[in-house]
C-alpha atoms as one frame of an Amber mdcrd trajectory, in Angstrom:
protein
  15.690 -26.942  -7.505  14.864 -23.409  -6.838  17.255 -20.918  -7.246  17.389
 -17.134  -6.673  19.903 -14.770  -7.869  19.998 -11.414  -7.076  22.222  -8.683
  -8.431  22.357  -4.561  -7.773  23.929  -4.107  -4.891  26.870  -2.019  -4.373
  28.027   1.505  -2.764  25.772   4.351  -3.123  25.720   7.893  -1.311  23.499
   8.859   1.168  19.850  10.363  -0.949  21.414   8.109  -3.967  18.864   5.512
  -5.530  19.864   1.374  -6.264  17.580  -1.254  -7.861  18.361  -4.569  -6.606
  16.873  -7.065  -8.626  16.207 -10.850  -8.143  15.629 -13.802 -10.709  14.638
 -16.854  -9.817  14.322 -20.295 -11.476  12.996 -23.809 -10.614   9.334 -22.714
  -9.776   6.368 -21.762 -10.930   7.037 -18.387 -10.039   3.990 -16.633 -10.438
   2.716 -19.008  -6.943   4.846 -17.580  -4.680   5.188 -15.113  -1.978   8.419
 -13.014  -3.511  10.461 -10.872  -0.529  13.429  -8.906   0.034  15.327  -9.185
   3.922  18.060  -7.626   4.908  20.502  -8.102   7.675  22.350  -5.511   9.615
  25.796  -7.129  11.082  25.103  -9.116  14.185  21.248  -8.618  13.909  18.437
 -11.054  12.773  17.478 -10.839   9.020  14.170  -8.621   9.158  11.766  -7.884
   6.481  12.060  -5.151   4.098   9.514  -5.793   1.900   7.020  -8.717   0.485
   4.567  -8.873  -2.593   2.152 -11.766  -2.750   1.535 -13.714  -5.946  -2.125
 -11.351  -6.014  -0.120  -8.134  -5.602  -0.949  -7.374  -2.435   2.125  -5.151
  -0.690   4.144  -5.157   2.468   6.790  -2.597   3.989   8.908  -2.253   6.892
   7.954   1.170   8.648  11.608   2.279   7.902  11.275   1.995   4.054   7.610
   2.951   3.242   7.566   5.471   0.838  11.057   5.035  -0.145  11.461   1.476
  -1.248   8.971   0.145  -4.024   8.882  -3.959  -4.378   7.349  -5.150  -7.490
   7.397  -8.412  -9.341   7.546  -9.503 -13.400   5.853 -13.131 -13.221   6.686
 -13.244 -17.099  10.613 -12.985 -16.340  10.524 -14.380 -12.721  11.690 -12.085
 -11.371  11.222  -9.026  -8.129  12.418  -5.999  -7.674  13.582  -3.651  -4.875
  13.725   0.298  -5.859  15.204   2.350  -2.958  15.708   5.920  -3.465  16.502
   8.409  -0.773  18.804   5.867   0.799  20.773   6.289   4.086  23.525   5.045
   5.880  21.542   3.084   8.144  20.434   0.925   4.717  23.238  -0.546   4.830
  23.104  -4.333   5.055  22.991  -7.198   3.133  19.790  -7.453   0.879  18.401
 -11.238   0.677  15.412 -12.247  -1.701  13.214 -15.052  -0.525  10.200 -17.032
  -2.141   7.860 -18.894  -0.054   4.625 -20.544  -0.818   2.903 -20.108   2.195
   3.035 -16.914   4.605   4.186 -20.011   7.580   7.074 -21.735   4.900  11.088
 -20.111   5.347  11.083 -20.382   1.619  13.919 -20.531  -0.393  16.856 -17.844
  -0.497  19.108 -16.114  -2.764  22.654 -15.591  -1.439  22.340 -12.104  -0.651
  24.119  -8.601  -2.346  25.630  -6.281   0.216  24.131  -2.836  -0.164  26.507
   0.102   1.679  25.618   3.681   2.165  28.274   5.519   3.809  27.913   8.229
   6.271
């Protein structure tokens, strides 16, 4: 029944700023854990950033202070601001919503974000 979609992704150059976004439906939105994931080619997905349904904030070393997350429980829906992006960005960009911190969640189907060198 859940269902994330995210949009935003595309090509951008390197110091160049994209705002993926994420809207999801079939929950009570406002519960959940919201996240964004990304995974480089042949790599595990990793973190990139998480907000908990009290507002409460987590970043990857690699994007703190250039990556915001933030969440609109009255559209259901999370953000991802990156600014000052590089080429080693470049991956595809996954929401997830979880419950718990121990649940997988649920997934959107991911939006490729490139950053050429």
């Amino acid at each position: 029944q859940v269902q994330l979609v995210e949009s935003g992704g595309g090509l951008v150059q390197p110091g160049g700023s994209l705002r993926l976004s994420c809207a999801a439906s079939g929950s009570i939105f406002s519960m959940y854990t919201m996240g964004w994931y990304r995974q480089f080619p042949g790599k595990q997905r990793e973190l990139v950033a998480a907000i908990t349904s009290g507002g409460s904030t987590n970043y990857a070393g690699s994007v703190k202070g250039r990556f915001t997350i933030f969440r609109d429980n009255a559209k259901s829906t999370v953000d991802l601001q990156m600014n000052s992006l590089k080429p080693e960005d470049t991956a595809v960009y996954y929401c997830n919503q979880r419950r718990f911190w121990y649940d997988s969640g649920s997934w959107g189907q991911g939006t490729q974000v490139t950053v050429p060198s």
